[in-house]
mmCIF file of the N, C-alpha and C atoms, coordinates in Angstrom:
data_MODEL
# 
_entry.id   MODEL 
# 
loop_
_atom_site.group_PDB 
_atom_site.id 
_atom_site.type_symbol 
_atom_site.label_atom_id 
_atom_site.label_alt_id 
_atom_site.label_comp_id 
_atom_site.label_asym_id 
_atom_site.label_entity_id 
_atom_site.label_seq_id 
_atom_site.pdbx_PDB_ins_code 
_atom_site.Cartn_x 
_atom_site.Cartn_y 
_atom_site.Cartn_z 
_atom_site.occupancy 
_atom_site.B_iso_or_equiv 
_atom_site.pdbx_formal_charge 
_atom_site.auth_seq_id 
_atom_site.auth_comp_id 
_atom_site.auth_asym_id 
_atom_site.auth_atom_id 
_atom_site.pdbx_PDB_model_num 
ATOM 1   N N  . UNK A 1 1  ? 13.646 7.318   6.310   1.00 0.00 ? 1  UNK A N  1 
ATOM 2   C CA . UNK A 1 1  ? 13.101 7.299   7.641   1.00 0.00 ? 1  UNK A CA 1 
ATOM 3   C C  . UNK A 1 1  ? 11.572 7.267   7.606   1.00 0.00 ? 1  UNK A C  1 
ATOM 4   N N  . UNK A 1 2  ? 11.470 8.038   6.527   1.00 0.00 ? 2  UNK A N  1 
ATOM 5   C CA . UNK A 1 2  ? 10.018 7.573   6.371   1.00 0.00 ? 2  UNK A CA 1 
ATOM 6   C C  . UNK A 1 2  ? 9.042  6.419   6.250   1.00 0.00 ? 2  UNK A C  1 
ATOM 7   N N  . UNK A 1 3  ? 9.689  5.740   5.510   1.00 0.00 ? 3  UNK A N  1 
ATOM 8   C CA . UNK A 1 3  ? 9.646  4.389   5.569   1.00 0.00 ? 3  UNK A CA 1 
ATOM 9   C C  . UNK A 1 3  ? 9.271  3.660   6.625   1.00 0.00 ? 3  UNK A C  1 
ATOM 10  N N  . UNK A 1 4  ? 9.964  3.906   7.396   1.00 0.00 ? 4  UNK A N  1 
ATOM 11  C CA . UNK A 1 4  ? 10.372 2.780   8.179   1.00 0.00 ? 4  UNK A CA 1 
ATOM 12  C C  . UNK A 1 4  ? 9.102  3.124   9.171   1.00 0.00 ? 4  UNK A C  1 
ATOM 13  N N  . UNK A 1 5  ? 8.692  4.627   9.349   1.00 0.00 ? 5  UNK A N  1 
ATOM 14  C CA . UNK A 1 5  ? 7.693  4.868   10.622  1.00 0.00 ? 5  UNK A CA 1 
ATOM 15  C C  . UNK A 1 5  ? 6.201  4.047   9.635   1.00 0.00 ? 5  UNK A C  1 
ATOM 16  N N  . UNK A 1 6  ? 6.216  4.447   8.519   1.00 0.00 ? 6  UNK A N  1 
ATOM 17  C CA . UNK A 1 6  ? 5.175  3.926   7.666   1.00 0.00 ? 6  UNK A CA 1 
ATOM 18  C C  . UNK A 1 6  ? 4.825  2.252   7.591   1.00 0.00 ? 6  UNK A C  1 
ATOM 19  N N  . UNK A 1 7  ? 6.103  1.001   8.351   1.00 0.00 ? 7  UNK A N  1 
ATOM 20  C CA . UNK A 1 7  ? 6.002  -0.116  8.419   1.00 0.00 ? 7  UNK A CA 1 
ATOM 21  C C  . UNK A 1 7  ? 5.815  0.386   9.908   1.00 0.00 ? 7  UNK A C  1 
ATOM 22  N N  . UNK A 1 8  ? 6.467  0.531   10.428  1.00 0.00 ? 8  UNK A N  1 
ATOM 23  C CA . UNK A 1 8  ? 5.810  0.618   12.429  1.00 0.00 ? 8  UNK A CA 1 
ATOM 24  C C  . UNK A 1 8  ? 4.545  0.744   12.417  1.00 0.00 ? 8  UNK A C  1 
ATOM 25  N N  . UNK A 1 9  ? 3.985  1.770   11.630  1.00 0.00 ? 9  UNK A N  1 
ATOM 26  C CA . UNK A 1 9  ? 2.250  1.979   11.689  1.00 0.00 ? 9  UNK A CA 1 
ATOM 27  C C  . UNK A 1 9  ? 1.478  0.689   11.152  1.00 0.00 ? 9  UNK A C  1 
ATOM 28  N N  . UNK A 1 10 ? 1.924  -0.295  10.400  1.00 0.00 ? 10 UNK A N  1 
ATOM 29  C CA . UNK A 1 10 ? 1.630  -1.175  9.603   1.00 0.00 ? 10 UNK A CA 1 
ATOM 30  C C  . UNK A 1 10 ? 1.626  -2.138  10.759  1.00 0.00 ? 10 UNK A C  1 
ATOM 31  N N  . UNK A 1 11 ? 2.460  -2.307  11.259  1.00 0.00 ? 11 UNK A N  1 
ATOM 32  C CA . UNK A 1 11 ? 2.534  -3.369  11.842  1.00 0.00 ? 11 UNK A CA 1 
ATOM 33  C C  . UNK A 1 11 ? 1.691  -3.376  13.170  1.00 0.00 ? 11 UNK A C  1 
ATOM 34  N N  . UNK A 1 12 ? 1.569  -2.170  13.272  1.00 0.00 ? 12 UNK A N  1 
ATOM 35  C CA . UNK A 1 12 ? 0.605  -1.893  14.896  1.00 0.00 ? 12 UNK A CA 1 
ATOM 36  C C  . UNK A 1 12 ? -0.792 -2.046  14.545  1.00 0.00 ? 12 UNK A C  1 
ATOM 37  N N  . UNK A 1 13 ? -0.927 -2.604  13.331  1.00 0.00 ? 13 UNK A N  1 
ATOM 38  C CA . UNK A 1 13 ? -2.771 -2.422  12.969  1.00 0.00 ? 13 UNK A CA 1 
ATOM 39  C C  . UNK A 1 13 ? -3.141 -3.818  13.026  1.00 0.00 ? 13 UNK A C  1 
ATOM 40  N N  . UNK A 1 14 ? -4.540 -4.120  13.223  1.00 0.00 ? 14 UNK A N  1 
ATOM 41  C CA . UNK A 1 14 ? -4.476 -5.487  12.858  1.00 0.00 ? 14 UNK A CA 1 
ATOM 42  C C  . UNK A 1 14 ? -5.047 -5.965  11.395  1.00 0.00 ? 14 UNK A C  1 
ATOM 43  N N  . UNK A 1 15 ? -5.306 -7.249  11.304  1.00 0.00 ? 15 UNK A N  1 
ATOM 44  C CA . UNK A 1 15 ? -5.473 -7.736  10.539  1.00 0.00 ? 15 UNK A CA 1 
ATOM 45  C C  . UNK A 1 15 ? -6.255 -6.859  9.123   1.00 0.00 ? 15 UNK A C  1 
ATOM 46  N N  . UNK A 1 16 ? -7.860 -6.831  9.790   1.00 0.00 ? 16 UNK A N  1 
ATOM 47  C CA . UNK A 1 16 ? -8.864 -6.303  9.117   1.00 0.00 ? 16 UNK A CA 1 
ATOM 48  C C  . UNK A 1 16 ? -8.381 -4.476  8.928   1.00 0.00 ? 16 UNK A C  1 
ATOM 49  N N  . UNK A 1 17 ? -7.532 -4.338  9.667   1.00 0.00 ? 17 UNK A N  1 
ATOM 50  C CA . UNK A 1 17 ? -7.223 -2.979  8.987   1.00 0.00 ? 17 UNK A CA 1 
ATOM 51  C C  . UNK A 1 17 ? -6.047 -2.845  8.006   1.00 0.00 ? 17 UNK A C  1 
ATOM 52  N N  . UNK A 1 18 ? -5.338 -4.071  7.930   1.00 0.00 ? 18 UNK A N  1 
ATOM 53  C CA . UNK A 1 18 ? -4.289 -3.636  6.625   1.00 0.00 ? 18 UNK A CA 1 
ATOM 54  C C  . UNK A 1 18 ? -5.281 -4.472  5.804   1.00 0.00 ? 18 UNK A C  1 
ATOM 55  N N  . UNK A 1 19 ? -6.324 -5.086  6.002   1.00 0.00 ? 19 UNK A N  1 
ATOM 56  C CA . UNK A 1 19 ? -6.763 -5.339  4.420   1.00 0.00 ? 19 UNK A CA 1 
ATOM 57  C C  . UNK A 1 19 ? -7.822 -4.325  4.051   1.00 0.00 ? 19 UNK A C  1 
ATOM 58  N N  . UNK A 1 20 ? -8.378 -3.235  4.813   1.00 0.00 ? 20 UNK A N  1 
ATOM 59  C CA . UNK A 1 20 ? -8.564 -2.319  4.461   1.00 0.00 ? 20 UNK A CA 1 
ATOM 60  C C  . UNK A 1 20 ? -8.256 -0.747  3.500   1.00 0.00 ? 20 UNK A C  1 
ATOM 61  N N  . UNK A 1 21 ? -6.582 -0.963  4.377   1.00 0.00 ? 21 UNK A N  1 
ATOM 62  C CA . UNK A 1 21 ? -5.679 0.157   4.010   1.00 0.00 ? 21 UNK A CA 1 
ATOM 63  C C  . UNK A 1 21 ? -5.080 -0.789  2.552   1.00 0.00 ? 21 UNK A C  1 
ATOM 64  N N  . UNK A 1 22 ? -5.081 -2.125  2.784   1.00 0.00 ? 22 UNK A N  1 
ATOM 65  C CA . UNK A 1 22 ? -4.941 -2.844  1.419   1.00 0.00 ? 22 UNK A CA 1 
ATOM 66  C C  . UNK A 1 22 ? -5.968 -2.385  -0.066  1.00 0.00 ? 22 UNK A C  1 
ATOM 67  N N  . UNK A 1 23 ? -7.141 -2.343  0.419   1.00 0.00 ? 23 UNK A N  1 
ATOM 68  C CA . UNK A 1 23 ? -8.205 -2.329  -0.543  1.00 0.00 ? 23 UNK A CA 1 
ATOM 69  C C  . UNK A 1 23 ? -7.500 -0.796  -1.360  1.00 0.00 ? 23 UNK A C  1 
ATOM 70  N N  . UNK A 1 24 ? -7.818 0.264   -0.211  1.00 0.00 ? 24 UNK A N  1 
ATOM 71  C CA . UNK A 1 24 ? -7.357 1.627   -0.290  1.00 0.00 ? 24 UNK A CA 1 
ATOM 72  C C  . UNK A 1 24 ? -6.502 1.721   -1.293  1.00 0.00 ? 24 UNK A C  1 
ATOM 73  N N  . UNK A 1 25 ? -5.526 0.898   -1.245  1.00 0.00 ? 25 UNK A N  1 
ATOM 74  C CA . UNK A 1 25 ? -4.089 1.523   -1.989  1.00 0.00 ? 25 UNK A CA 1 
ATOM 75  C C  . UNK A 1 25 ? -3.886 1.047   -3.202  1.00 0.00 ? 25 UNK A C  1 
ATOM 76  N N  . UNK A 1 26 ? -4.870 -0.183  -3.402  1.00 0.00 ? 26 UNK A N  1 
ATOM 77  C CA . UNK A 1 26 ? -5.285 -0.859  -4.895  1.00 0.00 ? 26 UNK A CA 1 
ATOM 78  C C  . UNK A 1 26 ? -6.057 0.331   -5.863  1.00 0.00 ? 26 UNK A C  1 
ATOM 79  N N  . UNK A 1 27 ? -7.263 0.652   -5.067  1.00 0.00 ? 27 UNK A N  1 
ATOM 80  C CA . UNK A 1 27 ? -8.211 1.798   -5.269  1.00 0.00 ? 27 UNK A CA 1 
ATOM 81  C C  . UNK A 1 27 ? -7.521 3.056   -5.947  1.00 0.00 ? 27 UNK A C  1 
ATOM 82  N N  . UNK A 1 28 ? -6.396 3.570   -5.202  1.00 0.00 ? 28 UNK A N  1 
ATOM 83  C CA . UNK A 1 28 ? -5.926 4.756   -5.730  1.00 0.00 ? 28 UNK A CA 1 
ATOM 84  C C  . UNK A 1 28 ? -4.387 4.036   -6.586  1.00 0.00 ? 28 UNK A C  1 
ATOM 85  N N  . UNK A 1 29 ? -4.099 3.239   -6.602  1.00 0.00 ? 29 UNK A N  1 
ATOM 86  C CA . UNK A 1 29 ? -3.543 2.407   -7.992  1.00 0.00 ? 29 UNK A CA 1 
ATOM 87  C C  . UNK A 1 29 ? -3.896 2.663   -9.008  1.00 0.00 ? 29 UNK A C  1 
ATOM 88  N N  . UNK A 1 30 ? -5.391 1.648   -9.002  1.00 0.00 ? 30 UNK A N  1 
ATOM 89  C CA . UNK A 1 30 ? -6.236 2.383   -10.182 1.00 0.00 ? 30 UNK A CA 1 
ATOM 90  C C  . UNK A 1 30 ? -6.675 3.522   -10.422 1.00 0.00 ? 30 UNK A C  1 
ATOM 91  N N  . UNK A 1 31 ? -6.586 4.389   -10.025 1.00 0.00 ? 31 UNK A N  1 
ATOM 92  C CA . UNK A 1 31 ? -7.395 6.111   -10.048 1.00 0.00 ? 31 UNK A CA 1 
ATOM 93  C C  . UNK A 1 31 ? -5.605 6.220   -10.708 1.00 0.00 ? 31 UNK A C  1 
ATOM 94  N N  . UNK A 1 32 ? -4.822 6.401   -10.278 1.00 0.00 ? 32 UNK A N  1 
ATOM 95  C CA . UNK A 1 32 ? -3.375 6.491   -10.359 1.00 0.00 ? 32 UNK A CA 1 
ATOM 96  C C  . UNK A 1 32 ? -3.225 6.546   -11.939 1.00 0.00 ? 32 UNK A C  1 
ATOM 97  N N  . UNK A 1 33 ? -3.387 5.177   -12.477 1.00 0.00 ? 33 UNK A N  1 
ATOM 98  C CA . UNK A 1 33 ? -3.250 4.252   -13.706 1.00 0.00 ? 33 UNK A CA 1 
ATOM 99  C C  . UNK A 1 33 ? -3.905 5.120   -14.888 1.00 0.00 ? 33 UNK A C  1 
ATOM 100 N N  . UNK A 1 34 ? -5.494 5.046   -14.370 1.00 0.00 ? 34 UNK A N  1 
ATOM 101 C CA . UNK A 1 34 ? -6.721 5.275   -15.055 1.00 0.00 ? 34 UNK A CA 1 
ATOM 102 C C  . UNK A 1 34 ? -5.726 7.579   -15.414 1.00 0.00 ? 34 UNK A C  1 
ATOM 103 N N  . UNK A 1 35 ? -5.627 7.982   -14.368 1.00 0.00 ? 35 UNK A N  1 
ATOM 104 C CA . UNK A 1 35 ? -5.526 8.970   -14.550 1.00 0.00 ? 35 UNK A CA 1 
ATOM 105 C C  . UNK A 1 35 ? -3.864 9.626   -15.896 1.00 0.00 ? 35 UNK A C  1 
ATOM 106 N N  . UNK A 1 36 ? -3.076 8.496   -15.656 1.00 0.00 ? 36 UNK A N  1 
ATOM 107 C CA . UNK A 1 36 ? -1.456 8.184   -16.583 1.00 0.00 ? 36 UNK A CA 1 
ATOM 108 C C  . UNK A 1 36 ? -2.258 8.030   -17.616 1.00 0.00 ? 36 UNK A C  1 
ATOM 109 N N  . UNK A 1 37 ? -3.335 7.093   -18.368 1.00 0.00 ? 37 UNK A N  1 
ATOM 110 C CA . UNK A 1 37 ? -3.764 6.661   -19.179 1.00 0.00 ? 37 UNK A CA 1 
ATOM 111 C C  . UNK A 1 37 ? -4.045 7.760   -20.004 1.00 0.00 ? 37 UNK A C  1 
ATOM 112 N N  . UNK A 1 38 ? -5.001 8.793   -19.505 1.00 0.00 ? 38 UNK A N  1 
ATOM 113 C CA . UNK A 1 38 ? -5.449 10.293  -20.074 1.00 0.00 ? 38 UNK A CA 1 
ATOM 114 C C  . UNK A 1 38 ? -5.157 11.524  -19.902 1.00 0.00 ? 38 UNK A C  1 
ATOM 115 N N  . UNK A 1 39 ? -3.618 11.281  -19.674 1.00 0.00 ? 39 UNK A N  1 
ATOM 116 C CA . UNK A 1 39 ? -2.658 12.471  -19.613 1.00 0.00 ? 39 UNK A CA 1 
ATOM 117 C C  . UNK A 1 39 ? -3.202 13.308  -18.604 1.00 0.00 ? 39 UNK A C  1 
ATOM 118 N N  . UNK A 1 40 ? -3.839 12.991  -17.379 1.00 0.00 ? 40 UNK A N  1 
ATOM 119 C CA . UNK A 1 40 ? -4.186 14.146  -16.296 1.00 0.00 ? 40 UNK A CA 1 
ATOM 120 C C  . UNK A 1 40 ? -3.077 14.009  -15.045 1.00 0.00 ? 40 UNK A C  1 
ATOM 121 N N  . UNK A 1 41 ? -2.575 12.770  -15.056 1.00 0.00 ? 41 UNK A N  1 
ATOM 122 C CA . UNK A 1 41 ? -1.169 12.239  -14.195 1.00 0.00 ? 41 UNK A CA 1 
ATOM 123 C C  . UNK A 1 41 ? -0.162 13.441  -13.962 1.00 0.00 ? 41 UNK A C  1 
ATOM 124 N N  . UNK A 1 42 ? -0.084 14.202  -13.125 1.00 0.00 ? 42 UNK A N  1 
ATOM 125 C CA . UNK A 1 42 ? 1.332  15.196  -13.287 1.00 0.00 ? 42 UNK A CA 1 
ATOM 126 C C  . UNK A 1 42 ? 2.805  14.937  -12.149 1.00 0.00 ? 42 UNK A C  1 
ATOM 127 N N  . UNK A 1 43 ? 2.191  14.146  -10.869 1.00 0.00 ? 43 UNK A N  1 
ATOM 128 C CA . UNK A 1 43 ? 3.697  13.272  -10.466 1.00 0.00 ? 43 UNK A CA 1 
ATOM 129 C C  . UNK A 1 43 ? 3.333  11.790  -10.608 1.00 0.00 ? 43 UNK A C  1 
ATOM 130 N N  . UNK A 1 44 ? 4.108  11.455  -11.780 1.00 0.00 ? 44 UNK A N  1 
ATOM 131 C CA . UNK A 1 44 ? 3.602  9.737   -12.255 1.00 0.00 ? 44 UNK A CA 1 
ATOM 132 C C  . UNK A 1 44 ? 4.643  9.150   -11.103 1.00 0.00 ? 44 UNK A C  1 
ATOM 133 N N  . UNK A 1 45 ? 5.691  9.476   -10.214 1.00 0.00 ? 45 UNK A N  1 
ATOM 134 C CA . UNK A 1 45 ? 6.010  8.603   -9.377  1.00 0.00 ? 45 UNK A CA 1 
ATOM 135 C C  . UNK A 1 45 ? 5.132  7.715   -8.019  1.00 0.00 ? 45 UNK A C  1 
ATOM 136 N N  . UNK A 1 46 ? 4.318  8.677   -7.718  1.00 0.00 ? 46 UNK A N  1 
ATOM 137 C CA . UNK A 1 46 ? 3.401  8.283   -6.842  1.00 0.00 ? 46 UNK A CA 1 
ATOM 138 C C  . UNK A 1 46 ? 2.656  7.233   -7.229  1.00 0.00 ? 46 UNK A C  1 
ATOM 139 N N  . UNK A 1 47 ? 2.658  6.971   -8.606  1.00 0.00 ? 47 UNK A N  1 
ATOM 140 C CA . UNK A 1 47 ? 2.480  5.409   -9.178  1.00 0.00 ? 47 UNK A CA 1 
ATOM 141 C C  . UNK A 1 47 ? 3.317  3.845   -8.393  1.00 0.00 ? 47 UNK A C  1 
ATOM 142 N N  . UNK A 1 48 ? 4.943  4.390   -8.454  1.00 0.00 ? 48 UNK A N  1 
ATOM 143 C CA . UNK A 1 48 ? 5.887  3.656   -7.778  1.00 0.00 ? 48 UNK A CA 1 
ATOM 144 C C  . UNK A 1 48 ? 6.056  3.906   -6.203  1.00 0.00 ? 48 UNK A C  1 
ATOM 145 N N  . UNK A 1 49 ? 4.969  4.627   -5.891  1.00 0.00 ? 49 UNK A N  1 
ATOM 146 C CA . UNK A 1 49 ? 4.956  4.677   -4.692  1.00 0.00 ? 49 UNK A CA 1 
ATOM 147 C C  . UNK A 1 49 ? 4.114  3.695   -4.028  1.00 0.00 ? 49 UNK A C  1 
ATOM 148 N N  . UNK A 1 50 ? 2.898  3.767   -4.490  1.00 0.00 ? 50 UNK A N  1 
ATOM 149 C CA . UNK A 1 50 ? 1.510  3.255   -4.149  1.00 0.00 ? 50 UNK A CA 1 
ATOM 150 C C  . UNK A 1 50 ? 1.891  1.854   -4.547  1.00 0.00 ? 50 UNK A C  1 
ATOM 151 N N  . UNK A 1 51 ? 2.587  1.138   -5.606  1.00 0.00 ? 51 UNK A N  1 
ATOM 152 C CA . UNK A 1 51 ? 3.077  -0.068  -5.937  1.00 0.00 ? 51 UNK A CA 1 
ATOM 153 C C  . UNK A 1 51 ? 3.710  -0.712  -4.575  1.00 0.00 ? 51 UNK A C  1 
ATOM 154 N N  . UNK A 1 52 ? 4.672  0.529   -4.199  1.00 0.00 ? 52 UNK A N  1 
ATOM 155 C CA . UNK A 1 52 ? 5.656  -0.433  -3.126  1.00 0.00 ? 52 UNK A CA 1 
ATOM 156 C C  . UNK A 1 52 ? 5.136  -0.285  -1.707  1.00 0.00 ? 52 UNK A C  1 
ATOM 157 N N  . UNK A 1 53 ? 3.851  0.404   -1.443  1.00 0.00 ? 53 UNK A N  1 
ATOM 158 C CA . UNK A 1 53 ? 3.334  0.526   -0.225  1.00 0.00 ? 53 UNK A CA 1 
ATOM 159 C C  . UNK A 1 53 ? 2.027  -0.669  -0.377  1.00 0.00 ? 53 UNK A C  1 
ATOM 160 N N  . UNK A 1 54 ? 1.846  -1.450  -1.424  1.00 0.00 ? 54 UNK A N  1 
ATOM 161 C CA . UNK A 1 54 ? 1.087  -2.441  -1.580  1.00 0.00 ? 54 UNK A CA 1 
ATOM 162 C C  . UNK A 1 54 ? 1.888  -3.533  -1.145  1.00 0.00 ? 54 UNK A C  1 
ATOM 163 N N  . UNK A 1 55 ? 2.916  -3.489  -1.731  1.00 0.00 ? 55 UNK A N  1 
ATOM 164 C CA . UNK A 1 55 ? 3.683  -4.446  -1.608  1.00 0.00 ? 55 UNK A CA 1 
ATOM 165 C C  . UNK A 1 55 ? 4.442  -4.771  0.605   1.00 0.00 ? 55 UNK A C  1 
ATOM 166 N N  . UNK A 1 56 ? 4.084  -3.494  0.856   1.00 0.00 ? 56 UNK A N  1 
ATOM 167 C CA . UNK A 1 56 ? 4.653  -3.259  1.782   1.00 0.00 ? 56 UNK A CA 1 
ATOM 168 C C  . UNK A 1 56 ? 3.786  -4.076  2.547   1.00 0.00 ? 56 UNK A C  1 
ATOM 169 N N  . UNK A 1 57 ? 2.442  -3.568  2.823   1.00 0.00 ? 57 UNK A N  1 
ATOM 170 C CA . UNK A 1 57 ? 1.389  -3.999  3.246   1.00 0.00 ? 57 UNK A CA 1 
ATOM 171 C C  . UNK A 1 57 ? 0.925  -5.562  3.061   1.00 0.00 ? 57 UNK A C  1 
ATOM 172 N N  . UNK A 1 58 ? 1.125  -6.356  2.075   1.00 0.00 ? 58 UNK A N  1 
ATOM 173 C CA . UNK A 1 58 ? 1.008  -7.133  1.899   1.00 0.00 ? 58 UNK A CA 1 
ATOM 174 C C  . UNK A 1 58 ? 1.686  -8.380  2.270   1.00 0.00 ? 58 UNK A C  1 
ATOM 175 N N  . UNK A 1 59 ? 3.641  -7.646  2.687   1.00 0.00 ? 59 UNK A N  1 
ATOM 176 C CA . UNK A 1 59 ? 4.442  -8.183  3.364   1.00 0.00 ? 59 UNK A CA 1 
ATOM 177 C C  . UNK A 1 59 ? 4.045  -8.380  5.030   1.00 0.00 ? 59 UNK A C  1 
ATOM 178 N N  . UNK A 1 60 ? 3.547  -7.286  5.153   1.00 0.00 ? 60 UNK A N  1 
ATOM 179 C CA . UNK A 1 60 ? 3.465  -7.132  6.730   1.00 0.00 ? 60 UNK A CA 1 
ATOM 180 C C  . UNK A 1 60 ? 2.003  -8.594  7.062   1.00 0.00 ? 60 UNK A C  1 
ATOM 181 N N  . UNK A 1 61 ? 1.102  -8.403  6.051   1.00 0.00 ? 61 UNK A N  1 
ATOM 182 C CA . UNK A 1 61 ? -0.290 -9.206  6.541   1.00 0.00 ? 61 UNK A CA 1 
ATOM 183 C C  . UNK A 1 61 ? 0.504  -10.632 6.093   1.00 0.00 ? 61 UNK A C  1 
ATOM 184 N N  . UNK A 1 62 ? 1.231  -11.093 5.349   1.00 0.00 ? 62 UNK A N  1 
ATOM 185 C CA . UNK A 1 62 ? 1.847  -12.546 5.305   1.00 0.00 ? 62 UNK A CA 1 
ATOM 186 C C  . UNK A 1 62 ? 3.056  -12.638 6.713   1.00 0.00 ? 62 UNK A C  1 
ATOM 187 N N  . UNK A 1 63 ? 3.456  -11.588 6.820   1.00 0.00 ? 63 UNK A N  1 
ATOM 188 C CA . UNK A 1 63 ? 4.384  -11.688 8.238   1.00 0.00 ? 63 UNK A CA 1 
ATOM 189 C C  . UNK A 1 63 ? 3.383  -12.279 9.544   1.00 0.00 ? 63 UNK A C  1 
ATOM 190 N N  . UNK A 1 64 ? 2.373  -11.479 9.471   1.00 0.00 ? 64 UNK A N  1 
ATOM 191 C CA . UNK A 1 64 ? 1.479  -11.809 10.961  1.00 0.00 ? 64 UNK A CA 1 
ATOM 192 C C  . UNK A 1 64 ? 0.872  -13.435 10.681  1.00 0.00 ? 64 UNK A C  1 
ATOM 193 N N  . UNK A 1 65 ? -0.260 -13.375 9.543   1.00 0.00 ? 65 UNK A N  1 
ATOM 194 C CA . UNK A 1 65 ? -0.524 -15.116 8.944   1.00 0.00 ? 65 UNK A CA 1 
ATOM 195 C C  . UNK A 1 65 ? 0.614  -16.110 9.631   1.00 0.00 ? 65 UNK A C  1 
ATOM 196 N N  . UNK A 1 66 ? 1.910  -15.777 9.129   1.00 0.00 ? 66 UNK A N  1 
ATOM 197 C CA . UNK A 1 66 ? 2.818  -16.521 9.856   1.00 0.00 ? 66 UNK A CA 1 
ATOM 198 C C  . UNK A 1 66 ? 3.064  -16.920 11.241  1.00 0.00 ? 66 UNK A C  1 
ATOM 199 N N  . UNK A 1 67 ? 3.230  -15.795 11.438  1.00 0.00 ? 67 UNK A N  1 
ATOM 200 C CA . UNK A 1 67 ? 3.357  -15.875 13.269  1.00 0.00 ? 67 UNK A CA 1 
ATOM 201 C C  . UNK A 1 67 ? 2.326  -16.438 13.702  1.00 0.00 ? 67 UNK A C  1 
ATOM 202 N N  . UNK A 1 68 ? 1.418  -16.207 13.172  1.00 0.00 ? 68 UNK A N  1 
ATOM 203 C CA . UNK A 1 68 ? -0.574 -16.912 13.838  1.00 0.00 ? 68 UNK A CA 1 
ATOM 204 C C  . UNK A 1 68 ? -0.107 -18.487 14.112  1.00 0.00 ? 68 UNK A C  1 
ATOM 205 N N  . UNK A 1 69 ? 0.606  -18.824 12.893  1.00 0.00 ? 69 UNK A N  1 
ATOM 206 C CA . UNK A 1 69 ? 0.846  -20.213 12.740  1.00 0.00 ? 69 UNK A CA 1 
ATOM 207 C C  . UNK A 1 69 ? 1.584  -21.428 13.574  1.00 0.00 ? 69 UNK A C  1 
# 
């Protein structure tokens, strides 16, 4: 359920703000990565989290591109 309110919020933003919240979630990707790398990582899932909320985000900004079209 969580999910799903987390795409509703996505979808209510516009453009320049999911490539914002885009930049964001790359950003702490890498902090994410960088931190697994030197054993300071202690929930490495939030790795597969931040992956699929990129992915999420990225769905939603090719969904709208579309519709523009």
């Amino acid at each position: 359920m969580k999910t799903k309110n987390y795409v509703e919020e996505l979808k209510a933003k516009t453009a320049a703000e999911l490539q914002d919240e885009l930049v964001a979630a790359k950003k702490e990707l890498f902090n994410l990565k960088f931190q697994n790398a030197t054993n300071q990582l202690d929930n490495t899932s939030r790795i597969k989290e931040v992956r699929k909320n990129i992915a999420r985000i990225q769905t939603v900004i090719a969904e709208k591109a579309n519709a523009a079209e």
